[in-house]
Structure formats: C-alpha cells, structure tokens
C-alpha positions as CSV (number, residue, x, y, z in Angstrom):
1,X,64.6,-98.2,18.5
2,X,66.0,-95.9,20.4
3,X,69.5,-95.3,21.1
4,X,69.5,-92.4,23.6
5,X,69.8,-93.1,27.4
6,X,65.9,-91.4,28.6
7,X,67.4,-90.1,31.6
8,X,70.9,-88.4,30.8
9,X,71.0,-88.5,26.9
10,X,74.4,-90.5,26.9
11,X,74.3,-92.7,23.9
12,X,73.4,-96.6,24.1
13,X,75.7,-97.9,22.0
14,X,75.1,-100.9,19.9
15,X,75.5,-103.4,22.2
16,X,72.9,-105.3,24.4
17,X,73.2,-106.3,27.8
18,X,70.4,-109.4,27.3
19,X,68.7,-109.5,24.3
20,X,65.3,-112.1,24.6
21,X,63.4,-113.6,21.7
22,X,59.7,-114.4,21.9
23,X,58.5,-111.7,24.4
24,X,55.3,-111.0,25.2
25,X,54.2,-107.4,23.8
26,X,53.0,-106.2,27.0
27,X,51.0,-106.8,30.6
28,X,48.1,-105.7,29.2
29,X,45.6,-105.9,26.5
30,X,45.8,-109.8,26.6
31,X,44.4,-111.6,23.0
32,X,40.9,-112.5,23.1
33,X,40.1,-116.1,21.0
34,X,39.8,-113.7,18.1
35,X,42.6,-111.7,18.1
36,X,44.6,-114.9,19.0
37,X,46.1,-115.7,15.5
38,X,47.6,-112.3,15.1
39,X,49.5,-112.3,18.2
40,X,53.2,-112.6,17.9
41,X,56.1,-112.4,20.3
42,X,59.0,-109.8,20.2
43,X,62.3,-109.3,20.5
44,X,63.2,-107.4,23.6
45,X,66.9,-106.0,24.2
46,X,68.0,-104.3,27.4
47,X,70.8,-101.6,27.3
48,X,72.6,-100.1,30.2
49,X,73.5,-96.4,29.8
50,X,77.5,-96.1,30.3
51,X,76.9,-92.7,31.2
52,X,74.3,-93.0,34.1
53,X,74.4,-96.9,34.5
54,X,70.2,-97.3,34.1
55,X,69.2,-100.3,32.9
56,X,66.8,-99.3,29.9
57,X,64.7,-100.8,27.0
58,X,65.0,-99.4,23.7
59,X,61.4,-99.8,22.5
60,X,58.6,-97.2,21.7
61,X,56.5,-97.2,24.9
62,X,53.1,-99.8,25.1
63,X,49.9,-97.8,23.2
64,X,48.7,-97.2,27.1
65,X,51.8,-96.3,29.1
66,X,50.1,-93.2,30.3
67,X,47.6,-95.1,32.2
68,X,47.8,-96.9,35.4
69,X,46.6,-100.7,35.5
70,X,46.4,-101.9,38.8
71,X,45.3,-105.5,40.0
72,X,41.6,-105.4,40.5
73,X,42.2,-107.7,43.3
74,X,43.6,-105.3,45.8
75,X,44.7,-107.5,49.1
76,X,44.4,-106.5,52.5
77,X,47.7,-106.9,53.0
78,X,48.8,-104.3,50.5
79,X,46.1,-102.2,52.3
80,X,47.2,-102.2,55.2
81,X,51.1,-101.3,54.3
82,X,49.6,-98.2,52.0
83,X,47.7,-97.0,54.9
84,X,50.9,-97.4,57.7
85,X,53.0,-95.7,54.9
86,X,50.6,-92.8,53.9
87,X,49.8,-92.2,57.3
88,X,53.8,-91.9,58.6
89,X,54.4,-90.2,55.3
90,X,51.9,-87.2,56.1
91,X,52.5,-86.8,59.6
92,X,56.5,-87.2,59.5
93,X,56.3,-84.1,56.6
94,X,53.5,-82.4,58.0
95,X,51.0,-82.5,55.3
96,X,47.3,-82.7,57.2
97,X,45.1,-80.2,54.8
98,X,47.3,-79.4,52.6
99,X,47.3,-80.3,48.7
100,X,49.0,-83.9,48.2
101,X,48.7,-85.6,44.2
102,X,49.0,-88.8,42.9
103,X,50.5,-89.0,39.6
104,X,49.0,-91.9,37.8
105,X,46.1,-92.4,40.4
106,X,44.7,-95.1,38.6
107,X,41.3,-96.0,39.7
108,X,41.7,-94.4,43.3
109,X,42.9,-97.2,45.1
110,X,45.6,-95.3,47.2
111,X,44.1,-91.9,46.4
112,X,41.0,-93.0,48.5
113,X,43.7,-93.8,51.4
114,X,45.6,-90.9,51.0
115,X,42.2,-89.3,51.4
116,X,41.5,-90.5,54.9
117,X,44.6,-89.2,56.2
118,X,43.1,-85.7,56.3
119,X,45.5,-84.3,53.2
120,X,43.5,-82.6,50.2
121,X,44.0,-85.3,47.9
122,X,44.2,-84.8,44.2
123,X,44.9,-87.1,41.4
124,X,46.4,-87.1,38.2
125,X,45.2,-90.2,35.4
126,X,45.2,-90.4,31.7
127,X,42.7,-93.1,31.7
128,X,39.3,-91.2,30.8
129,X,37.2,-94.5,32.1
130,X,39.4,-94.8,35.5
131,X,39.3,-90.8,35.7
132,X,35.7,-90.7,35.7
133,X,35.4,-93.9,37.9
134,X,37.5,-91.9,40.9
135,X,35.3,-88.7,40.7
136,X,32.0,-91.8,41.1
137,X,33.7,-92.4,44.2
138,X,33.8,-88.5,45.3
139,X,38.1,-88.1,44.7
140,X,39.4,-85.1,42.7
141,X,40.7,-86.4,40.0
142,X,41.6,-84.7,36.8
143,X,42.9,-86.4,33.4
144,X,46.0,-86.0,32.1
145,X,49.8,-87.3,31.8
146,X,53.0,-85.2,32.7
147,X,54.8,-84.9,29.2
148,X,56.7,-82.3,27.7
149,X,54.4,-79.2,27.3
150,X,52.3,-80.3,29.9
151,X,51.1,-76.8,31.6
152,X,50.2,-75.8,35.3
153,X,48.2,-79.0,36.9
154,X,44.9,-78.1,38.2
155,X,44.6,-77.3,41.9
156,X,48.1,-76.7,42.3
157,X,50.6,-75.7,43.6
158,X,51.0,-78.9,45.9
159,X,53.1,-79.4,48.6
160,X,53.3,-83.2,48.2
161,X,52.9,-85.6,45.0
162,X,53.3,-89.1,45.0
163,X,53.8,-91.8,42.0
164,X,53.5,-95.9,42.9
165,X,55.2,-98.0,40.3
166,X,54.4,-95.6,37.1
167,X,57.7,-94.1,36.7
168,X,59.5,-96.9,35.2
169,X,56.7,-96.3,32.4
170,X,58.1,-93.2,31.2
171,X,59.8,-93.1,27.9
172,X,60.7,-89.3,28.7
173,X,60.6,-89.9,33.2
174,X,63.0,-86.6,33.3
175,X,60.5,-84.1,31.4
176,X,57.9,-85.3,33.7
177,X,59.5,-85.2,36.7
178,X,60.9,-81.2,35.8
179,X,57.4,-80.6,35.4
180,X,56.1,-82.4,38.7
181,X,59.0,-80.0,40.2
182,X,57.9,-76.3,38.9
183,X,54.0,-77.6,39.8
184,X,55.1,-78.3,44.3
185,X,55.7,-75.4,46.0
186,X,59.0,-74.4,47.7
187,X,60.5,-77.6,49.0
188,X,57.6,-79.6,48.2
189,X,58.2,-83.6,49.1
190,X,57.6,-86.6,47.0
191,X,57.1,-90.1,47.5
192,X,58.5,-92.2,44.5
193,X,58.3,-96.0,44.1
194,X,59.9,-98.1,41.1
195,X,60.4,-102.1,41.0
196,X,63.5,-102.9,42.7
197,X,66.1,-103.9,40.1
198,X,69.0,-104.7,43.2
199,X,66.6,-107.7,43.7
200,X,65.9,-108.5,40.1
201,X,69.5,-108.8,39.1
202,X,70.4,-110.8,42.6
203,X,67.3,-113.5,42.3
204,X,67.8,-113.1,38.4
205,X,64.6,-112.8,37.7
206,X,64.5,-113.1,33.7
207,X,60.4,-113.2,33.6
208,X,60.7,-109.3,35.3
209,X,61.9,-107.6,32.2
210,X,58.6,-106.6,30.3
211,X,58.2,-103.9,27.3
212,X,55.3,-102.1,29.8
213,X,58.8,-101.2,32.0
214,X,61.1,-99.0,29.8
215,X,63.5,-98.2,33.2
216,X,65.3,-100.4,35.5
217,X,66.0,-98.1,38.7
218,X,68.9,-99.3,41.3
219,X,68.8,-97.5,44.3
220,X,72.0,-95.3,42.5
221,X,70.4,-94.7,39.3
222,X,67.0,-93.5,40.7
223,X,68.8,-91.3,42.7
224,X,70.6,-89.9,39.3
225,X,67.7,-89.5,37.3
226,X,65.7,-87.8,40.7
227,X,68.8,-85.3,40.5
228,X,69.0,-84.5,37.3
229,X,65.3,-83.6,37.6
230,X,65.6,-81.2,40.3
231,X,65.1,-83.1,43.4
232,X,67.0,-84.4,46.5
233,X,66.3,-87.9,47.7
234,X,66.0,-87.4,51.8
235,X,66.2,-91.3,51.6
236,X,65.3,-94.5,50.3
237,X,64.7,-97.8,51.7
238,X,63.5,-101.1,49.8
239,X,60.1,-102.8,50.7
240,X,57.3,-105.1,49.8
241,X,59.3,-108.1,50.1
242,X,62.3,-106.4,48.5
243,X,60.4,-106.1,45.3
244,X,60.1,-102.0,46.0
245,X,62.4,-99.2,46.1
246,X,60.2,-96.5,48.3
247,X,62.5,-92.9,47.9
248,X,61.6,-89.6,49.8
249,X,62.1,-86.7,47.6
250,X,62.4,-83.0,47.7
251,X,62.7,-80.3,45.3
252,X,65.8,-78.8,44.9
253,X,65.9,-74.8,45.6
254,X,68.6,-72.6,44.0
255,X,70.4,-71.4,46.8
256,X,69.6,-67.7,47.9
257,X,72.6,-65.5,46.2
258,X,71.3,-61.8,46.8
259,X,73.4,-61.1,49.6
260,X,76.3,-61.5,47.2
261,X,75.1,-57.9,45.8
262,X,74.9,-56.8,49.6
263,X,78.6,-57.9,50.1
264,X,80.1,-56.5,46.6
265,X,78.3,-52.8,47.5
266,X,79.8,-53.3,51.0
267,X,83.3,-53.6,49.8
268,X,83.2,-51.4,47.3
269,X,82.4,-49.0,49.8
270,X,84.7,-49.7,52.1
271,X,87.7,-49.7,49.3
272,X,86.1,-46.3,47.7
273,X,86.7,-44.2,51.2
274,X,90.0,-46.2,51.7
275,X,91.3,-44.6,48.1
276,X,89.8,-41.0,49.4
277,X,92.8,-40.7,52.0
278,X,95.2,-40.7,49.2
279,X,96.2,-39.1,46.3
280,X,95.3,-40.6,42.6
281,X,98.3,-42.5,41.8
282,X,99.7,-43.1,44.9
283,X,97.5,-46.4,46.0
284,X,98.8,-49.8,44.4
285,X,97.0,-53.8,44.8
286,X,99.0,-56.5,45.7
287,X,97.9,-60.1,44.1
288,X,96.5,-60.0,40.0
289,X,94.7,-63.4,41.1
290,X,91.1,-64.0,39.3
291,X,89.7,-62.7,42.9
292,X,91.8,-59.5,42.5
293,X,90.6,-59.4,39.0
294,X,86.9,-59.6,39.4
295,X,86.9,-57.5,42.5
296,X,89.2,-54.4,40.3
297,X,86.1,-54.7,37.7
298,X,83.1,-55.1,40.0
299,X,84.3,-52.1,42.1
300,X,85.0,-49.7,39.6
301,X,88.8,-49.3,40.1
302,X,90.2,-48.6,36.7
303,X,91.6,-45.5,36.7
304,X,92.2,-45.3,40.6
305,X,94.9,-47.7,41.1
306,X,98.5,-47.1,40.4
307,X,99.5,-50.6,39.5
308,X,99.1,-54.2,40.9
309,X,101.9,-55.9,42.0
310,X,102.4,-59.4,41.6
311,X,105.1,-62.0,41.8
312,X,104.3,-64.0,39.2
313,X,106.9,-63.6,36.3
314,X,104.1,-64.9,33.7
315,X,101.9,-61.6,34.9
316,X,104.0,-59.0,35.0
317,X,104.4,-56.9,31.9
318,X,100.1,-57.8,31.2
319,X,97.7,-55.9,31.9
320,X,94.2,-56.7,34.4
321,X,91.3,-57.8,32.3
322,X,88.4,-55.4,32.1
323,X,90.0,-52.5,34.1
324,X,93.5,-52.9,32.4
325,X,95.7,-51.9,35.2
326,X,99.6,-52.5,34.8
327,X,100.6,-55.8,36.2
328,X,104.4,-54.9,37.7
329,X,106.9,-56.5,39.8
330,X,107.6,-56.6,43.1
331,X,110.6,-54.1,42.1
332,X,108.4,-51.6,41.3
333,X,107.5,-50.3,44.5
334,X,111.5,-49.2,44.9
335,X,111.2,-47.4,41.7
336,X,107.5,-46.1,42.1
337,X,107.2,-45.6,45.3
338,X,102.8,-45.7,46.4
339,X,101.7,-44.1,49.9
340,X,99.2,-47.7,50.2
341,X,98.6,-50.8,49.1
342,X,95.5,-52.7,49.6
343,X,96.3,-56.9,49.5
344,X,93.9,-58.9,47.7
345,X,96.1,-62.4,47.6
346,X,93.6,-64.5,49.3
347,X,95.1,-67.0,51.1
348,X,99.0,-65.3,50.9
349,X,97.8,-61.8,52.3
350,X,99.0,-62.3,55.6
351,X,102.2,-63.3,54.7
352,X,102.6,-60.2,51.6
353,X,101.4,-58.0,54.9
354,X,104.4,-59.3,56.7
355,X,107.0,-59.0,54.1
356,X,105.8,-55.0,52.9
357,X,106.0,-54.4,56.4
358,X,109.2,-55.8,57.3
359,X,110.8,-54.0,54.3
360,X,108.9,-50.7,53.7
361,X,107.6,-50.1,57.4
362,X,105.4,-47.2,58.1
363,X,106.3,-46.3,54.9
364,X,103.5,-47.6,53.3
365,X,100.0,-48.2,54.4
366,X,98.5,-52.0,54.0
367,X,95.3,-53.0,53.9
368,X,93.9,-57.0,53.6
369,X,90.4,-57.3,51.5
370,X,89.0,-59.9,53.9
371,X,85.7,-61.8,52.8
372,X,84.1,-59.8,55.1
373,X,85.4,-56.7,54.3
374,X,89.0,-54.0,54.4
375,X,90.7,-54.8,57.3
376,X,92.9,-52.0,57.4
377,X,96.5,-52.5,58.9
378,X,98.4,-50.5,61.4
C-alpha cells in the first residue's frame, strides 16, 4: 500500500474515502477455464490527497500498466472525432512536418491518424508485440515507457506529444511527465486526455473505479499535477459524452532573467560616476530597506558611502549587511553634514526628496535610484 499522494507527496492518511470488497484485479488478462479457480477478488480503497485533492488508489500498479490496451473494436464514430480533433489540433498549433509523439501508442490506432495529418508521427509503446505490430503497418514506433531514468527518446526533440487515456495509469504520472517536458522543444504543446472524474462522481459511477486506474483527475487536479510537472494547461474542455477531460498543454519556460545583469552593471555605473563628483566621505544613502541593501552589495559601495540614513528607530545604531555601512538617524545629517545623498526608499523616495529639500535646500545634492536608473535631482 502506498500512503504517499503520486502527484505532490502529501501523505494519505489512514483513512479511505470508499473502500470496496470483491474487486476485480484488473481490465485485463481475464481468467481462462483454467486459471478460473485461482481467481479471487480484492479489496480496493480510494484516498483523496488533502494536499492536492486527487482522487488516488493505493495499490502497486497492474503487471502491464506500461502498455496500452485498446478495444480491438475501434468504431467509426471514435474515428471520426480523432480525426476532427488531430486535424484542429495540428493546424490550430502549427504542427504540419514537424515531430508530434504519442506516448503509449498502443497498436497505432491514432498514431496512424495522426499520421495523415501531414505531422512526423512518432510513437512511444512498451508492448514489444504492439511495438512491432505498428512498425508492420509502416509507423515509427519505438518501445519503451517514460519512468524515472528514462533517457533522451529517440527522434526527439518534438515539438508536440500526445497521451489518450494512459496517464491515469501512472503510479509515478509526475516523473513521466518531467521527462516528456525536457524531451519537447522550447514551448512544445501537448494533448492530454484522462477519464473524467467531474462525471464519475456526479452520475456516481461505482463500476468506474478499477485497479488498472491509479488517478482520478478533476479538471482542478489535472491541472495541479500538469503544473507541478512543468507545464501550462492553455485549456481544457470535457468530451466524448462527458466521459473525457481533453487538456492543451505547454511547457513551462523559465522566464528570461539576463537582462537583470544588464540593469545591475547599468546602475552601478551610473552610481560609480555619481560618487566621482564628490569627495570620499562626503556622499550618504537614504533608506537601509532590503532594496538599499542588495543594491550597497551588488554595486560595490562599502567603503564609498558615509552612512545610510534611515528612520527606522529598530535600524539605526546596525550596521548594512555585507557592506557594513553605519545605519544613522535622520539627526545625523545636522551633526555630519554630506555634500549628497543618493535615495534608495523605493516607494517613499519622492517624498524623503521633498522633505531633504525643504530642509537642507541646495545644500545638499539628491539623487532617486529609479528602476531604470539615477535620476539625479536639481
């Protein structure tokens, strides 16, 4: 049993939200007339996760989780949706002859119509039988299962992937799904569908809960365990009779920080030839808030300030962290009189401008660190 929520880690607890006697052990692998006497039914307990709210079972996974077992009986009307959805999918993201992969193709039955909508289609099974079957029928298919470890997939990287109905089979869906993520390419887009578990709870559909399906997804909760995985879900929308949650996904990029560099060399600049007009000791800050602070160590000002002012009683008498500038009172600039000051109180600048001016005049010099740079005062 396991007591660990498989998307978040949050623990379980003890406590089952249904518990059912007499389950059957799985979809699959039915009992032949000689296996017959050996079969038994099994208990079957369904948590919810009081950190994430995911319906979960607490079982070891059935012996062929990693496979995909589809219907053989594949109707026309399914067809038909598949092909309307693939073909909006890859025109509304662009995808014509570029690298699209099914994860847990099964036997090819929508790899071969994700084929025909002129996408370089590439699948992904652990069955070796239905593996083989798909390359018979002329689809690039490799065989394998995402799971911790897993290593680059072949062909990739892939701008688009795409899992029907497998994901709820994961005992470990966020390891997967991290390594789905660093195999797409820079905003890559994903097409994930799980059994709708909004309609199971409203129709109460007892027979739904099954030990093949570990994870009962909400629209809320697949959108958790999508972002804990490194994606965005661009949107979802339930179909197929309401028994389908269909979500658009795309990988989550770190945002692009490098211009932070460019703007801490740029102010360091423009507060190093501001300090040249004066003499050492005669330029003071204004504000010893955790802005002031990082900006008095990441510019190199130790040594090159008189003293920072600040009214906070708490602060004065301390000393700036990393540069370990005196922290002084207001007073101080009657007693130790400085030729400038340069403001760094953020959001009170303005009004510390005003009230140095209205008492010192052109006495002394004021300058505001803007975010976009020293705006000096006149």
């Amino acid at each position: 049993m396991r007591n660990i929520c498989r998307v978040c880690g949050h623990s379980l607890g003890a406590k089952a939200l249904l518990s059912f006697k007499n389950m059957p052990k799985g979809a699959q692998n039915l009992p032949d007339a000689a296996s017959l006497s050996k079969d038994r039914g099994e208990k079957l307990d369904v948590f919810g996760c009081p950190g994430c709210g995911l319906a979960q079972l607490s079982v070891r996974p059935v012996p062929y989780y990693r496979e995909v077992i589809r219907a053989a009986a594949f109707s026309e009307e399914m067809r038909t949706f598949r092909e309307k959805q693939f073909s909006t999918f890859v025109k509304k993201y662009r995808l014509k002859g570029r690298n699209v992969l099914e994860l847990g193709c099964g036997r090819g039955e929508y790899l071969s119509i994700m084929k025909r909508q002129g996408v370089k289609a590439f699948g992904l099974e652990y069955s070796k039988s239905a593996a083989e079957y798909c390359r018979s029928l002329g689809l690039s298919v490799e065989r394998g299962y995402l799971s911790a470890g897993s290593k680059a997939i072949k062909h990739g990287p892939f701008d688009a992937f795409y899992m029907m109905n497998f994901l709820e089979h994961f005992p470990d869906p966020r390891s997967s799904l991290e390594i789905m993520s660093a195999n797409l390419s820079a905003g890559g887009i994903g097409l994930v569908e799980v059994p709708n578990f909004d309609m199971i709870i409203k129709k109460k559909l007892f027979s739904e809960f099954i030990k093949d399906h570990l994870l009962y997804f909400t629209k809320d909760t697949l959108e958790t365990a999508l972002r804990l995985s490194g994606f965005e879900m661009l949107k979802a929308e339930v179909v197929w009779h309401d028994y389908i949650i269909s979500a658009v996904v795309r990988k989550r990029e770190q945002p692009a920080l490098g211009s932070f560099y460019g703007s801490l060399q740029n102010i360091k600049k423009e507060l190093t030839a501001f300090l040249r007009k004066y003499r050492k000791g005669t330029v003071a800050v204004w504000g010893a808030s955790h802005q002031a602070l990082a900006v008095l160590a990441l510019a190199e000002l130790a040594g090159k300030i008189s003293y920072v002012v600040d009214s906070a009683p708490f602060k004065q008498g301390k000393f700036t962290t990393a540069t370990h500038i005196p922290i002084v009172s207001p007073d101080l600039l009657d007693l130790q009189p400085v030729n400038a000051i340069i403001i760094m109180a953020a959001s009170y600048s303005d009004e510390v401008a005003r009230t140095i001016k209205k008492k010192y005049g052109k006495k002394i010099q004021t300058a505001i660190l803007r975010d976009y740079g020293l705006e000096i005062n006149n």
